[in-house]
N, C-alpha and C positions, 0 to 999 in steps of 0.2 A: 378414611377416604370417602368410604358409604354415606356418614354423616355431613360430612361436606358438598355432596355430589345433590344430595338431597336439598339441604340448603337452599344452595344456588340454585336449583330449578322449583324451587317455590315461590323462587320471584321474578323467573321470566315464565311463558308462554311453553316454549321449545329452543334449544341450544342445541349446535352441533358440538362432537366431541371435544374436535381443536378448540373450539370456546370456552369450555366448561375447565379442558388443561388449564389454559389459560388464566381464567377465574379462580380455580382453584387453589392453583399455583404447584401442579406436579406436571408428572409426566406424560403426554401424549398417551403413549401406549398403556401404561398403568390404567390412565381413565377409561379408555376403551374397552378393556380386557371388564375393569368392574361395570362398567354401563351393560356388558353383554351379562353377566353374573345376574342384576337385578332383573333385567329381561327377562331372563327366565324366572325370574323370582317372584314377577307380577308387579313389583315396584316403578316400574317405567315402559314406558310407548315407545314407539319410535316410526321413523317413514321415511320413506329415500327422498333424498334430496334431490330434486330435479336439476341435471346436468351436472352435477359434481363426481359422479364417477361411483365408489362405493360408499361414500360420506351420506350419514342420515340426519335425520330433526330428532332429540328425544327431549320426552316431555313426562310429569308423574302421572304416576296410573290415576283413575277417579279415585279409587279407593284413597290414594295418600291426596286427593284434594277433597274427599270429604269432608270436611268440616265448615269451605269454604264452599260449597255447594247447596249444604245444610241451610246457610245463612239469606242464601236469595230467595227462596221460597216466602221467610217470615217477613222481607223487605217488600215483595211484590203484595202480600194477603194486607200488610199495613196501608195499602192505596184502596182507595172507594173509589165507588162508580160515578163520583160526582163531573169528574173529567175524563174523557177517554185518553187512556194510554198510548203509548206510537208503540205497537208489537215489532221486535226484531224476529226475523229468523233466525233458529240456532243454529242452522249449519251454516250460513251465512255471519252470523255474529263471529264462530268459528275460526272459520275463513280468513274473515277480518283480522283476525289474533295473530293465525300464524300468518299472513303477509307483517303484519308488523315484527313481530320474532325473526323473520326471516331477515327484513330490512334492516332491523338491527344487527343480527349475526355480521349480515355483509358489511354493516355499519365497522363491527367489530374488528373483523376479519382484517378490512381495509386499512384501520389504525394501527394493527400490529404491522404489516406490511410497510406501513408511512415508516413506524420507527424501526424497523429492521433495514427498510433503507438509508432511513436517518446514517443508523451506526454505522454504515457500510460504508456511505460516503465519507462521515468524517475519518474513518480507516484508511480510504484511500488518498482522502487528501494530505493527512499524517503521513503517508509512506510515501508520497509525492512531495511534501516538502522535502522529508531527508534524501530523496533522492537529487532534488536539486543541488540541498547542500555538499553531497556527496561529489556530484557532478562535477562544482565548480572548484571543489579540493582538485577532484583528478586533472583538471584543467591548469589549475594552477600550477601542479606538480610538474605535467606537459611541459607548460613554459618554460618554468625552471631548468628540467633537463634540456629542453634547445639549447636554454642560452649557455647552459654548462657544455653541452656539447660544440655548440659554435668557439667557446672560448680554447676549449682544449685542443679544437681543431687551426685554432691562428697558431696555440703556442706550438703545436708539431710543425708545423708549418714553417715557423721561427728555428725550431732545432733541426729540420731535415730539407733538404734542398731534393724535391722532387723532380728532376727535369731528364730527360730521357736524354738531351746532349751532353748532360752530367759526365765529367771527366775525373777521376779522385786527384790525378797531379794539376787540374786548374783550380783546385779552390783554396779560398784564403778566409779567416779567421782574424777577424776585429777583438782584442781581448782588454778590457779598462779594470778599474778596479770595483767602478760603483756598475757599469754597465754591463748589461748580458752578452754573454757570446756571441756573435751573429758568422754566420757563412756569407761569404763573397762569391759569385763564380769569375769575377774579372780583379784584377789589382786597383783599376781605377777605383769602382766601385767599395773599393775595401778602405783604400784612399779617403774617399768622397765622405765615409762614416766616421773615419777619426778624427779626420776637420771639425767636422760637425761637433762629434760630442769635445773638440777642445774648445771650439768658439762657444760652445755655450755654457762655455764652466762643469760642464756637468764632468769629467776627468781634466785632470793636468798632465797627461798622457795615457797613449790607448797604442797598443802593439797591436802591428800588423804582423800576422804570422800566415807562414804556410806549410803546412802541413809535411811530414817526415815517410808517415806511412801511414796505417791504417788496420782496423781488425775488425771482419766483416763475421755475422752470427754462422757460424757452424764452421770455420774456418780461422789458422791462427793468421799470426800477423804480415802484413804484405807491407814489404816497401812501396814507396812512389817509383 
């Protein structure tokens, strides 16, 4: 992990931890835990980060950039005095380095963010489709049971004569061969049904009955 930590901050300026995980490609905490280890080790710098809370900048100690330090000396001695130079300040040049490190981190920082909201949304709009689909199963289902319940409710309707002036010796009973049973409360009425189903072929006769007696639930049988 040391070797890789090293790596990566030889080719930026300063990286915060979450970045360097990141880079990496381990754990948060892991890299932390070793960034504080080389700390003390002399391997690496570091400086708080302004406004981030306890989040730092770390960067390689001079020692692990000497080599690259070595080398400006022999670039600057290789210019003669034929043209003056444009002198930077080095804490100023400095400066200059970590605003760019920084700008980048936030650069970074930002990108993981884009795509952790990336993945978020297409999560939720995955769980928002099947909830639609879900939705309109249950809907469909609804319907279904209406109409199953609408229909179950004609045919009791059909087999039970709900009327509160309900008499048991006034009703009468349509009975055909192809046709269902039906209750009458009046004889016309009872009448007026087997005409019917004989005028239109549907039976070649249809018995009008009325009723003998009757057997009501928790009780046995009662005459009319």
């Amino acid at each position: 992990m040391r070797e890789d930590i090293v790596k990566y901050l030889g080719t930026v300026q300063q990286s915060t931890a979450k970045v360097i995980a990141l880079k990496v490609g381990m754990d948060h905490l892991d890299v932390a835990r070793e960034l504080n280890h080389m700390l003390n080790d002399g391997l690496v710098e570091r400086e708080k980060k302004h406004g981030a809370g306890n989040e730092y900048y770390y960067w390689l100690s001079r020692t692990e950039r000497a080599p690259e330090t070595q080398s400006q000396p022999v670039a600057l001695e290789a210019k003669t005095d034929s043209a003056p130079a444009t002198v930077i300040d080095p804490v100023e040049h400095k400066f200059m380095e970590r605003q760019i490190a920084a700008l980048q981190n936030h650069v970074d920082d930002l990108t993981a963010r884009r795509d952790a909201a990336a993945a978020e949304r297409l999560q939720i709009e995955t769980e928002r489709d099947e909830l639609k689909v879900e939705n309109d199963a249950l809907k469909r289902a609804v319907a279904k049971l209406r109409e199953n319940n609408s229909a179950l409710e004609r045919r009791i309707d059909e087999l039970t004569i709900v009327d509160a002036e309900f008499k048991p010796n006034e009703v009468y009973v349509t009975v055909g061969r192809y046709a269902k049973p039906k209750r009458h409360k009046t004889i016309e009425k009872a009448q007026r049904r087997a005409s019917q189903l004989v005028r239109s072929e549907k039976e070649s006769e249809v018995l009008v009955c009325e009723p003998v007696g009757r057997v009501v639930r928790g009780s046995e049988w009662r005459p009319n």
